[in-house]
N, C-alpha and C positions, 0 to 999 in steps of 0.2 A: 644481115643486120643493117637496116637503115636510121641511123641514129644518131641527134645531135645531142651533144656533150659543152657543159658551159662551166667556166672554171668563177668561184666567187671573188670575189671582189672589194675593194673599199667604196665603189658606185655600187653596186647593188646587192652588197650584204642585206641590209635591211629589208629589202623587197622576196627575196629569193626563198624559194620552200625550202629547206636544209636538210631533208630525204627522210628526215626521224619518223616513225612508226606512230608517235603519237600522231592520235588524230583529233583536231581542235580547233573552227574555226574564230574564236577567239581567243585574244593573246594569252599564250602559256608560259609560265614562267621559267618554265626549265628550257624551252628554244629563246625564252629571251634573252634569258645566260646565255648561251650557249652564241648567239649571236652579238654578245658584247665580247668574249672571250674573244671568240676569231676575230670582230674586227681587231684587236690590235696584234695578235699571231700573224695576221695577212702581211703586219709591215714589217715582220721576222721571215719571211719567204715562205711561210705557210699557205699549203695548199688544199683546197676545198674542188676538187672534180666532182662533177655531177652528170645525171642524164637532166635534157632540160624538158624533164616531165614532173607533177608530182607524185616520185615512186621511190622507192630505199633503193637507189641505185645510185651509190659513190663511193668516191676513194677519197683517202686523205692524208696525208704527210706533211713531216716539216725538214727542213737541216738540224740533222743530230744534233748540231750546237744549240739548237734551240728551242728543243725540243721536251716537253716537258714528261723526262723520264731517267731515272737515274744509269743510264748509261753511255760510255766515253766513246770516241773515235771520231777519226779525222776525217770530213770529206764524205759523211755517209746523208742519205735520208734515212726517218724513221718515219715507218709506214703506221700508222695510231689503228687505222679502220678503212678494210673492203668490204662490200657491202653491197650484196643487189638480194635482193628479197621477192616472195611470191610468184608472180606469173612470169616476171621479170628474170628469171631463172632457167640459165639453158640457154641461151640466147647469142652470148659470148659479148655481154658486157662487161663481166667481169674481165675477162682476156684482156677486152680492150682499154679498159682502164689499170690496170697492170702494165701493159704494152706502154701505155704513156708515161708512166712513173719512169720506168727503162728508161725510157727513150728521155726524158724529162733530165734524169737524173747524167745518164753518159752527155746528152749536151754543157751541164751543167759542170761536168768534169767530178762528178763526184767517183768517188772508188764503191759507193755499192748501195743497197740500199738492206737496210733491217729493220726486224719486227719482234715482238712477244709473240710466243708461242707455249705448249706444252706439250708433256710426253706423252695427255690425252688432251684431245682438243676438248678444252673447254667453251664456255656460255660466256657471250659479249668479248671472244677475240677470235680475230678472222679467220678464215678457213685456212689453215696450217697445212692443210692437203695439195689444196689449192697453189699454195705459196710454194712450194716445195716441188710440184711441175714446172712451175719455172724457175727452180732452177738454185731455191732457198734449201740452206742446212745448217742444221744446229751448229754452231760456233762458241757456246757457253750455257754455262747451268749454273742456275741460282737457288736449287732444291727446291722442297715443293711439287717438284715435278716440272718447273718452267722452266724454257728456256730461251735461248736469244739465237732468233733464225735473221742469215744473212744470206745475202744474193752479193758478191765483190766479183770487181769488175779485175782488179788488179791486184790480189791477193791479199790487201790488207784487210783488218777483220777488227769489227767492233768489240767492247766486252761490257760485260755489267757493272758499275761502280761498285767498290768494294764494300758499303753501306750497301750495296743492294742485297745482297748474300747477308746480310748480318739476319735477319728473321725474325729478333726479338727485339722485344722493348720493356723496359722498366715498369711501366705500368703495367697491372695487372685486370684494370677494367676495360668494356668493350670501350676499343679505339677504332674511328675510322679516317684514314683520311681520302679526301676527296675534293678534284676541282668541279668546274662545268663548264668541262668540253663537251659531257656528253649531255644530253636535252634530259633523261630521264634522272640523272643525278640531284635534280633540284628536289624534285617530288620521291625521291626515294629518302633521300636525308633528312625531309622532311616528315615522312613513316614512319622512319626507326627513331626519330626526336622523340613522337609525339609516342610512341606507342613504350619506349623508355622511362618518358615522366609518368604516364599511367601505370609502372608496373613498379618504378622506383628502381629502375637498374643504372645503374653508376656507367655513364656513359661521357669518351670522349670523340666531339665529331669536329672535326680538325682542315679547315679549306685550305687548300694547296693552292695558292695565290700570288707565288712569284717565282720564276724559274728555279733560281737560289735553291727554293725549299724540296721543289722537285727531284732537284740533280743531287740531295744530301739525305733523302726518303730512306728509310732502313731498311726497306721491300722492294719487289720487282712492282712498279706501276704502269699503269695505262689512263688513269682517271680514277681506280678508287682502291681502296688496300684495306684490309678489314683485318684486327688484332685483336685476340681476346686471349686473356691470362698471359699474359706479356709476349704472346706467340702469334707467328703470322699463318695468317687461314685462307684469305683468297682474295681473287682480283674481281671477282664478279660482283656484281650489283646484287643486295641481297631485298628480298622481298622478306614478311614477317616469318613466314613461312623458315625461308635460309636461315635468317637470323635466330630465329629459334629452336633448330636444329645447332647452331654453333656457342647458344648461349648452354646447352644439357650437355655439354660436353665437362 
């Protein structure tokens, strides 16, 4: 593998492809979130790895403290998104951007690093397989099926905030909440808005917009949480499609 790797920046966030799948040579509004988000995460030690090609090939993390996910521990990263896509696969960029996280994380003196995961690997969270050859194991469960995979360097071990296990909510109509970390987030919550008002369904769509609200979330999150009839249903991005499966329930 001959391959240069460029980490983003508060100099060239702006400029820089951001690896998303969407493809758009004019401004999109979900990378353009997604590129006001990071830059100010970048000055919380948040990290954007990348190949310095345009390809879905990167990694991502932040310090658990700062991380926007309702779970505790001292001294950890949490890893949001790995990521290498298409031809790009096979190749052992993924290794190697893993390798750095390690290596990233033991300079940094941290005690380990963790991620979301579940008992079946789900759609829009990284390859849990993956993680777990080097060397990640479930350390907590928050039902649902999810759980919380850690890789500890010195045996201490993250856990899920105790609001993260809680599952339900008061409200009984579709609830979602959701930031934009992720590019595709803009243009999804803008689907299910639009396709809500035309159908007259009682919908709450709720922007996760300062750590505060992140780290006090009543669900396991990664960027989006989806609630219907006061019960927690999934971490995934839902198309009409999802959603309308979740709403005949």
């Amino acid at each position: 593998m001959n391959a240069e790797f460029i980490n983003v920046t508060a100099e060239n966030v702006d400029k820089e492809h951001l690896c998303c799948i969407i493809r758009s040579r004019k401004p999109h509004q979900g990378i353009e979130a997604k590129r006001r988000w990071l830059r100010e995460r970048l000055k919380e030690g948040h990290v954007f790895r990348k190949l310095n090609e345009k390809a879905v090939v990167f990694i991502e993390y932040a310090p658990l403290e700062t991380a926007w996910v309702p779970i505790n521990g001292d001294d950890y990263y949490y890893l949001y998104c790995l990521w290498v896509s298409g031809g790009y696969k096979g190749k052992g960029y993924g290794k190697a951007l893993m390798e750095y996280c390690i290596a990233d994380a033991k300079e940094k003196g941290k005690s380990g690093i963790c991620m979301l995961g579940a008992e079946k690997q789900k759609a829009w969270l990284s390859d849990q397989s993956f993680a777990k050859k080097s060397g990640f194991k479930t350390v907590d469960i928050a039902g649902n099926g999810y759980e919380l995979l850690a890789l500890s360097f010195d045996g201490k071990e993250p856990r899920f905030a105790p609001n993260a296990k809680n599952g339900r909510i008061e409200s009984k109509e579709l609830t979602i909440y959701y930031d934009m970390q992720c590019p595709y987030v803009s243009q999804n919550i803008e689907k299910i808005r639009r396709y809500c008002e035309t159908n007259g369904i009682l919908a709450s769509l709720i922007q996760v917009d300062t750590l505060q609200k992140a780290k006090e979330l009543p669900c396991v999150f990664n960027n989006w949480a989806v609630f219907y009839k006061g019960v927690f249903e999934t971490v995934n991005l839902l198309d009409i499609a999802g959603l309308e499966r979740i709403l005949r329930k």
